[in-house]
C-alpha positions in Angstrom: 86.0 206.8 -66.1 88.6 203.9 -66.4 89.8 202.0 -69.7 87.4 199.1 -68.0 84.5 201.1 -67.9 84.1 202.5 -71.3 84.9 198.7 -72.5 82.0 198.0 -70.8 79.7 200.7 -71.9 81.3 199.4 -75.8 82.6 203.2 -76.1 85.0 201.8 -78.1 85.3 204.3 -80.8 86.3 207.0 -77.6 88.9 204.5 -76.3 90.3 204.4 -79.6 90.6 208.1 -80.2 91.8 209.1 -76.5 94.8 206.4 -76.9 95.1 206.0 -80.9 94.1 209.1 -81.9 98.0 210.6 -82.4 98.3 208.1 -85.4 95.6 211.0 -87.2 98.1 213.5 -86.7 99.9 215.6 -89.7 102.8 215.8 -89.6 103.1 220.0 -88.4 100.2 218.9 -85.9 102.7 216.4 -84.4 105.8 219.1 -84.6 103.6 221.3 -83.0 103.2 219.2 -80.1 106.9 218.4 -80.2 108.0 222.0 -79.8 104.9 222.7 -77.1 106.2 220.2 -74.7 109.7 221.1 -75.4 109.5 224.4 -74.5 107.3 223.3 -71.4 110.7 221.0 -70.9 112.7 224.3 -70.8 111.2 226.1 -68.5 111.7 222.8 -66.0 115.5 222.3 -67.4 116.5 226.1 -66.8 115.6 226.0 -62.8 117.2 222.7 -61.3 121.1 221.8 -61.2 121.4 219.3 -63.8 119.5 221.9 -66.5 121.9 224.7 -65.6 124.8 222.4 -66.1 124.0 221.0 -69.1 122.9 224.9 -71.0 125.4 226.1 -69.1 123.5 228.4 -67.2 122.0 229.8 -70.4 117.9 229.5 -71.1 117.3 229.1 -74.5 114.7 231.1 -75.8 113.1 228.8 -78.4 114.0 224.8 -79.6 116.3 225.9 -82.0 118.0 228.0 -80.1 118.0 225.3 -77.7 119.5 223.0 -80.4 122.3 225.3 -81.3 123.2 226.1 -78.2 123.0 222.8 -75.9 125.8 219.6 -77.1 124.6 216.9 -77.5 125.2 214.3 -74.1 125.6 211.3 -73.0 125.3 208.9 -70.2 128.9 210.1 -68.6 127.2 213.6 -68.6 124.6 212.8 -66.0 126.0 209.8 -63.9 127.1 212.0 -60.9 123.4 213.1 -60.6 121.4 210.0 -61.3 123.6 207.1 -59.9 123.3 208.6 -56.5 119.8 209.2 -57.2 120.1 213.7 -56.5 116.4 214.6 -56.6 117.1 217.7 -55.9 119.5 218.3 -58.6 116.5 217.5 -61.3 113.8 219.3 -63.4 111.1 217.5 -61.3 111.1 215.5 -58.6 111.0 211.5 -59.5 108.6 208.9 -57.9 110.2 206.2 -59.4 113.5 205.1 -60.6 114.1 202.5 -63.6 117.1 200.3 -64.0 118.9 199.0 -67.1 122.6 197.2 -68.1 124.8 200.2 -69.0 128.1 198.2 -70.4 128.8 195.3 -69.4 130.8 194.5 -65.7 133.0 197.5 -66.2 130.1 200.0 -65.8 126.9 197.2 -64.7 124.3 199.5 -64.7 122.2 203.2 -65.2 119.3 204.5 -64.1 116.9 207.2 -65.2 114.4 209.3 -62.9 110.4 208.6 -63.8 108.3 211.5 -62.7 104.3 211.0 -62.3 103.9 213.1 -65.5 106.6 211.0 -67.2 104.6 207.5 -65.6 100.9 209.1 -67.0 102.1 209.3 -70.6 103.7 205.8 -70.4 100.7 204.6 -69.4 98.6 205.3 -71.4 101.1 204.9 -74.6 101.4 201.2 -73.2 97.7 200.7 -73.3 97.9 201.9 -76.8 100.4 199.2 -77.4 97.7 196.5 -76.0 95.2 198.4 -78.5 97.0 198.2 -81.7 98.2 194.4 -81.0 94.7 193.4 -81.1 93.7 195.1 -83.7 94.1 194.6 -87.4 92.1 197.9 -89.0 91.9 201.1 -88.0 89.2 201.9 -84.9 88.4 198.2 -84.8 90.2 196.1 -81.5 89.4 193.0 -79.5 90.8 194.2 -76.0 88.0 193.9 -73.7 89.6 193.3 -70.7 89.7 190.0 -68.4 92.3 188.5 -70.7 94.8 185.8 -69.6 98.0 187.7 -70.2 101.4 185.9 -70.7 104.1 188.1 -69.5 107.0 187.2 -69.9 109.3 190.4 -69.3 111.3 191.3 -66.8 110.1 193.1 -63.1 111.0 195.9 -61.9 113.2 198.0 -61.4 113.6 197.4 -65.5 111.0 199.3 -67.5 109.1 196.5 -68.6 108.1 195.7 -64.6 106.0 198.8 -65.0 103.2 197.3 -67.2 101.5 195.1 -64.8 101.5 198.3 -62.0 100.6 200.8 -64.4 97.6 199.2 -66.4 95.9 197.6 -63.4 94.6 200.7 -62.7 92.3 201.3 -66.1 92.1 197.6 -66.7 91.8 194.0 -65.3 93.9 191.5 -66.8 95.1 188.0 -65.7 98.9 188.1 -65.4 100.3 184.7 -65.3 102.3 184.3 -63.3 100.2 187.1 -61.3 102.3 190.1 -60.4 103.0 189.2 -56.5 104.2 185.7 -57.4 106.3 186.7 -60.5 108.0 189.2 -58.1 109.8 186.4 -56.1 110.6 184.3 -59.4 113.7 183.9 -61.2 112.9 184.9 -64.9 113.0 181.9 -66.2 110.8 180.5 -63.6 108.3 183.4 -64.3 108.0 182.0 -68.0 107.7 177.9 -67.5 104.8 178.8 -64.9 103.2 181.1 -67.1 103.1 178.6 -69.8 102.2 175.9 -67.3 98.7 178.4 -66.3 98.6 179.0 -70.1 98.0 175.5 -70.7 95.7 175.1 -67.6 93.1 178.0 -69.1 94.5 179.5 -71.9 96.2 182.4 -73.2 94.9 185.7 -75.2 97.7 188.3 -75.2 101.7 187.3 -74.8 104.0 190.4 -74.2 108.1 189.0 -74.8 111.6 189.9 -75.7 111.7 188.4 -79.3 115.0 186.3 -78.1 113.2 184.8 -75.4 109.5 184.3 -77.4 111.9 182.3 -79.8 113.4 180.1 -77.9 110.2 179.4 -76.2 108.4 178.4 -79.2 111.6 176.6 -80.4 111.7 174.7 -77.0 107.7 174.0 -76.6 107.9 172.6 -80.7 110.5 170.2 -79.9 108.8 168.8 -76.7 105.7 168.3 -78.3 103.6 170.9 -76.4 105.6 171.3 -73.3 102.6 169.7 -71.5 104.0 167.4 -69.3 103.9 168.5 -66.0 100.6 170.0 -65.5 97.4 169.6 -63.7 95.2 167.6 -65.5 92.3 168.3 -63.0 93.0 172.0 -63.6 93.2 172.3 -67.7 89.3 173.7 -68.9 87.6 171.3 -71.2 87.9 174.3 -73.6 92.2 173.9 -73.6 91.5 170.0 -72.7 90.2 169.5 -76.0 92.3 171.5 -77.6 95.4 170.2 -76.5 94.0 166.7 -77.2 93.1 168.1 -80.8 96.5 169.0 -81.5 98.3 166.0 -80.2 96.2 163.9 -82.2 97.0 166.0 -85.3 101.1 165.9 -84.4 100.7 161.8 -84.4 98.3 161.5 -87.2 101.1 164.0 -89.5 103.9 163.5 -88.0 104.3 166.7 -87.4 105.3 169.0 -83.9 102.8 170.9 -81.9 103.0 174.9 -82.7 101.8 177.1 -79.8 99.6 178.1 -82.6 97.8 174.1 -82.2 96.9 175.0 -78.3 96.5 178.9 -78.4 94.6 181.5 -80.3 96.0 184.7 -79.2 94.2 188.2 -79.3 97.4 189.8 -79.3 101.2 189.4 -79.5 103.2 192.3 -78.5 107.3 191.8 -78.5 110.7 193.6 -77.9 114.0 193.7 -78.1 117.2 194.2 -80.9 116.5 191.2 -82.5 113.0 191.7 -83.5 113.2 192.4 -87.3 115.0 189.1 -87.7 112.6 187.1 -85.3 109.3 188.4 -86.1 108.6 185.8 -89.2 109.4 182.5 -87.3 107.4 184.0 -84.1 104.2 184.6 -86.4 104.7 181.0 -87.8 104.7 179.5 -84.9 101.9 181.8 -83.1 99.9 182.2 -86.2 99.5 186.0 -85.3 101.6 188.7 -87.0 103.5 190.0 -84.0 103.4 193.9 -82.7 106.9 195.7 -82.3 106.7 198.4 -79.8 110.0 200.2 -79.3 111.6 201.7 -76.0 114.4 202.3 -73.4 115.2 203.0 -69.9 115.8 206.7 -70.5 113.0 207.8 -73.0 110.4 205.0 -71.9 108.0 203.6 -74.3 108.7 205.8 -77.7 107.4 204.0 -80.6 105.0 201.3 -81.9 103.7 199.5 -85.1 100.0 200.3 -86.1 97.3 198.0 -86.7 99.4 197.1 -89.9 102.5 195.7 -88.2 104.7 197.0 -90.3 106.8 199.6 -89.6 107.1 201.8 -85.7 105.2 205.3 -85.7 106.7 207.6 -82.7 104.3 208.8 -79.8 104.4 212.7 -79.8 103.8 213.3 -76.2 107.3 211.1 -74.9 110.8 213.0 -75.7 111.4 215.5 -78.6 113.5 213.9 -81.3 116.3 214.8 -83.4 117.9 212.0 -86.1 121.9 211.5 -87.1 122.3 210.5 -90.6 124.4 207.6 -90.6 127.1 210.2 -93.0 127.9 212.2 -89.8 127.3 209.5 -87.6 130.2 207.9 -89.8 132.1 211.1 -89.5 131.9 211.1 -85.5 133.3 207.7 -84.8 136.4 208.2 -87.4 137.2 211.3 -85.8 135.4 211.7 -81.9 135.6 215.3 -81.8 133.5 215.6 -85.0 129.9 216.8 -83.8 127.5 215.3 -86.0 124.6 217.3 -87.1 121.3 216.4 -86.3 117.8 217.3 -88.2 114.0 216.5 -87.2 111.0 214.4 -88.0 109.9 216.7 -90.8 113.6 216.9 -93.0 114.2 212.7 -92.9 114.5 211.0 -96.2 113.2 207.6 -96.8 115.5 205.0 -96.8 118.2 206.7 -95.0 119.2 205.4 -91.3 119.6 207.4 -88.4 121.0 207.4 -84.9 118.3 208.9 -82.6 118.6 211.7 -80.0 115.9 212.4 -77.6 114.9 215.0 -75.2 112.9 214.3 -72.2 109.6 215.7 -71.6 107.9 216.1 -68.4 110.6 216.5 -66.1 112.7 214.2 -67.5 116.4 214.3 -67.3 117.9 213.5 -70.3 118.7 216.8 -73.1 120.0 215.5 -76.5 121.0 212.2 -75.8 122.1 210.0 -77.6 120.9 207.0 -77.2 122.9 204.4 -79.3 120.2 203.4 -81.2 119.9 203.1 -85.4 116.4 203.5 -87.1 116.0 203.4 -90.7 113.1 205.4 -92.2 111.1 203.4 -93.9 108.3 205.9 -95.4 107.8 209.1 -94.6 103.6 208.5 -94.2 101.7 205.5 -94.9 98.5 206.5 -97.3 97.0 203.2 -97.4 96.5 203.7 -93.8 95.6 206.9 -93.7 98.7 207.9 -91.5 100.6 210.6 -92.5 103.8 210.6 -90.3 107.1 208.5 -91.0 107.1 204.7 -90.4 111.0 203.3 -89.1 112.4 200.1 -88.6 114.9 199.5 -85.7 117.8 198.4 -87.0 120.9 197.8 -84.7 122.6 199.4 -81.5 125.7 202.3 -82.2 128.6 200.2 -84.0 130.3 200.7 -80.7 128.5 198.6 -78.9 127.0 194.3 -79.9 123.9 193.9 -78.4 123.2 190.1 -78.2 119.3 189.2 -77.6 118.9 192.3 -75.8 120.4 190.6 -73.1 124.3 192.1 -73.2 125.8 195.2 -74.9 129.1 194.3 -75.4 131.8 197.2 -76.2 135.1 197.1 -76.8 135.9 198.1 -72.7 134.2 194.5 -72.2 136.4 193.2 -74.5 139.6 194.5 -73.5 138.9 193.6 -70.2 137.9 189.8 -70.6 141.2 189.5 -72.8 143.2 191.2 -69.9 142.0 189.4 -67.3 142.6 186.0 -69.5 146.3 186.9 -70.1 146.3 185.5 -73.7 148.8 186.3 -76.1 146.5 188.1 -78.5 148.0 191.0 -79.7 145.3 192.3 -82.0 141.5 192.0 -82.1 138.5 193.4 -84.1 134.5 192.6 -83.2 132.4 191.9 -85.5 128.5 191.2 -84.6 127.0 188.8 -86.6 124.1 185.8 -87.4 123.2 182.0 -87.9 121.3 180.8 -90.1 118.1 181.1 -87.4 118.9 185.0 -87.3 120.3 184.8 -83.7 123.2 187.2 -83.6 126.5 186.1 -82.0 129.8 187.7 -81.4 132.5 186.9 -83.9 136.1 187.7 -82.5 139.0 188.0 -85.1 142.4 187.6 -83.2 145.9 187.9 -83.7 147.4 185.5 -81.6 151.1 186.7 -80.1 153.5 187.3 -83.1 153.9 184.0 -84.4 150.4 184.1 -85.5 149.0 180.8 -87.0 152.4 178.7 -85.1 151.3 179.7 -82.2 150.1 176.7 -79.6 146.9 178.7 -78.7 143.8 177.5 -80.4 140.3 179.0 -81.0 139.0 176.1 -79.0 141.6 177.9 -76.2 140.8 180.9 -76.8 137.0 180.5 -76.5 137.1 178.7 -73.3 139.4 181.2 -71.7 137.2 184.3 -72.8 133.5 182.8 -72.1 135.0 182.2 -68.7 135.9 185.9 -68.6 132.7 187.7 -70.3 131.0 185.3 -68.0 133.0 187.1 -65.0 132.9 190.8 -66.1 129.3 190.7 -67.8 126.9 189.1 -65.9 124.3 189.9 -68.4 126.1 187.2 -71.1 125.7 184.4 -68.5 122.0 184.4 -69.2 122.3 184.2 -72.9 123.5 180.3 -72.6 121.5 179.7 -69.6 117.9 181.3 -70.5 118.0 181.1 -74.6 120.9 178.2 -75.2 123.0 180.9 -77.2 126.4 180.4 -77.3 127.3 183.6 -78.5 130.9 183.8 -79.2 132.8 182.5 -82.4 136.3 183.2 -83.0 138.8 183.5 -85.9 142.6 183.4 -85.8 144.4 186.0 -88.1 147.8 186.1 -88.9 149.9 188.0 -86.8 150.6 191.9 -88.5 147.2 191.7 -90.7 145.5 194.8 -89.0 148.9 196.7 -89.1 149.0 195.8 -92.7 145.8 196.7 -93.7 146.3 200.3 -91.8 149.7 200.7 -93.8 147.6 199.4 -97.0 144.5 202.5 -96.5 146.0 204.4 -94.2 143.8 204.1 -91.7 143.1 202.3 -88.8 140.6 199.3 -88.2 137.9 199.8 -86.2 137.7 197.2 -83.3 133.8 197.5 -82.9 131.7 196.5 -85.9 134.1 197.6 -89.1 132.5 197.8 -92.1 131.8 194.6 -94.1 133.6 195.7 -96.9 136.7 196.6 -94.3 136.2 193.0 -93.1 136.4 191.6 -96.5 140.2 194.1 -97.1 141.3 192.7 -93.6 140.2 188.6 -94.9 142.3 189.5 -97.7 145.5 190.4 -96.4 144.8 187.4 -94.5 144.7 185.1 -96.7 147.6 186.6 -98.8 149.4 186.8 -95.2 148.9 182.8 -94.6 148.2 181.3 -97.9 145.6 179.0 -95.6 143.0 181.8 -95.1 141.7 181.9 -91.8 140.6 179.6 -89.2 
């Protein structure tokens, strides 16, 4: 029986327990599943190619063993397999491949093998997601299926192309644009018709990047509804009136039309980096408290806020996960050949962040990865709720690498390679990633320019043009953060010439390039400022 069906037979205390149910887990009931699926994992991992390189022809006998004995990867240690797409070199044999930026132009993108298994679980953890966003208590939900559903993610062959394919299946919804059509759209095309159909007949469930579900609402305030250029003879006297109710309202108040004015949404489901900074002016402007689901190319769809909205609980049945403190984390990028220790869902402390490692299940192809990703652990259980398993919040990609809007990840490769192929004088540079007072994040470049520092004839204005030219060049991905959100996403600083050699003479260590430390920053400003007697500009 299909998702549709038992909506229509109102078995909605079933639905809820079939896709909810994990968030009654304990946590040894959700270990247990954890170690079940790994070893399951194991048994795949030990007979294919990739497995036997990776455990080095050994077959652990249990998941610690497994943990002790396997390092921990990443992508380098799987891009001979997967870029050329070996099936036969993998634990199971893929029916789908997924797509995602890797870094930057220097290394444009990777890919990561989907088996049916893998595609079942993500389904049904996605419908889950469309569950929880409509709901606001526990076993209660207002997904009935037949909804007008903006979607305004990206198709396939990125992950979030999946959704439309895999839910249609259980469940009818209206996709606008629908499916077909948004296939031979440019992305942003895909979101000004959507919100042209929205207008035309309304709109109950919205699934966005948070980048992009801000500018929107930014953009459709300022216009004053963004109704321009519809069909008048389309619009049902339901969204006629109120469109007409809100305009009034605007002129009689002086005041801008909110999405909120012309919609009232069932559900609001949104992604992306940015998230945790966007999610309050999104709500405002939506008048529903937005759900964050969490997920990636390699793991899929890992992680989602509860009927609470505050804070992502982990699907069991995904990957297996292991957690970095941020202490060895800090180790590791000091000193590269430090391996950081790792520990599991049931040794995390509250309040402490974590880079997080996963393990494929179900014939995946990733064995402790690292994905580059920083959670902090917000509570280990939640009793107001009744859920007894820790709550995070995403907080920020690997310091290695500035992800803008979850548009770009910018490392310090990308970097190096804009300022070489710019052939500016700068002899010194550090990254630092950064926001405005809206909570966009932008790039802010400190440069030493040649080695007569603040003489020199090059200006930031110089410098800015010459390397947005550049990015631009090596990392298509930054093109679309002017073109589809109006970010310009790079600020830069001149420094005196010597600063970072003097502040590695001054701790005895060297500056990181990628995301130093505030407080580093603040030694670095210092010396500057003592360097120049004007500070920097």
């Amino acid at each position: 029986m299909t998702l549709e069906q038992k909506l229509r037979k109102k078995q909605y205390d079933q639905v809820w327990q079939w896709y909810c149910g994990f968030l009654d887990l304990s946590l040894p009931e959700f270990m247990e599943i954890q170690n079940r699926l790994m070893l399951e994992q194991l048994e795949l991992y030990a007979g294919c190619e990739l497995g036997r390189r990776i455990m080095k022809g050994k077959k652990p006998a249990s998941v610690s063993e497994y943990r002790r004995m396997v390092p921990l990867t990443s992508y380098e240690d799987y891009a001979d397999i997967l870029l050329p797409k070996v099936d036969s070199a993998l634990p199971a044999k893929p029916v789908l491949w997924i797509e995602t930026t890797w870094e930057g132009g220097k290394r444009p993108v990777k890919v990561a093998p989907y088996t049916e298994s893998m595609l079942k679980s993500h389904k049904a953890n996605t419908i889950a997601c469309m569950i929880l966003a409509t709901s606001n208590k526990k076993g209660h939900f207002t997904l009935r299926g037949g909804e007008n559903f903006l979607y305004g993610m990206a198709q396939l062959p990125y992950l979030t192309g999946l959704v439309p394919h895999l839910i249609s299946s259980e469940l009818w919804v209206n996709f606008m644009p629908p499916t077909k059509e948004a296939a031979a759209m440019r992305f942003s095309q895909r979101n000004k018709v959507g919100f042209q159909m929205g207008l035309q007949s309304g709109v109950d469930l919205f699934f966005g990047m948070s980048s992009v579900i801000a500018k929107i609402s930014d953009t459709f305030t300022l216009s004053g509804g963004s109704g321009k250029n519809f069909n008048i003879f389309k619009v049902t006297p339901k969204m006629c009136y109120r469109i007409l109710k809100a305009w009034m309202n605007s002129k009689q108040n002086k005041v801008p039309i909110k999405p909120k004015d012309i919609w009232t949404l069932k559900g609001l489901i949104c992604a992306g980096t940015d998230t945790a900074n966007l999610k309050k002016k999104i709500e405002n402007y939506w008048g529903i408290r937005p759900l964050e689901i969490f997920g990636g190319t390699e793991p899929t769809c890992i992680a989602t806020e509860t009927w609470s909205k505050d804070g992502l609980v982990l699907f069991p049945d995904v990957c297996f996960y292991e957690f970095i403190p941020m202490s060895e984390l800090e180790k590791n990028i000091d000193d590269p050949s430090y391996v950081p220790h790792t520990y599991l869902l049931d040794e995390l402390v509250a309040g402490n962040e974590y880079e997080l490692v996963i393990s494929s299940f179900k014939g995946g192809a990733f064995a402790r990865y690292r994905m580059g990703d920083i959670f902090r652990c917000l509570s280990l259980s939640k009793e107001e709720d009744g859920i007894n398993l820790p709550h995070f919040a995403y907080v920020d990609r690997h310091p290695s690498v500035i992800d803008l809007a979850g548009f770009t990840r910018i490392t310090e490769g990308t970097i190096s390679e804009a300022l070489t192929l710019s052939k500016l004088d700068i002899a010194e540079w550090f990254a630092v990633k950064e926001f405005d007072e809206g909570n966009r994040a932008f790039l802010h470049l400190y440069v030493e320019v040649g080695f007569g520092g603040l003489h020199s004839a090059v200006t930031k204005d110089i410098i800015k043009e010459h390397l947005s030219i550049y990015f631009r060049y090596v990392d298509t991905d930054y093109n679309d953060l002017k073109h589809l959100l109006g970010i310009d996403p790079l600020v830069i600083s001149i420094i005196p010439a010597g600063t970072i050699s003097r502040f590695s003479d001054t701790f005895g260590r060297n500056l990181r390039k990628m995301n130093p430390s505030h407080f580093d920053v603040i030694e670095v400003l210092k010396i500057a400022r003592g360097e120049s007697g004007k500070g920097v500009f």
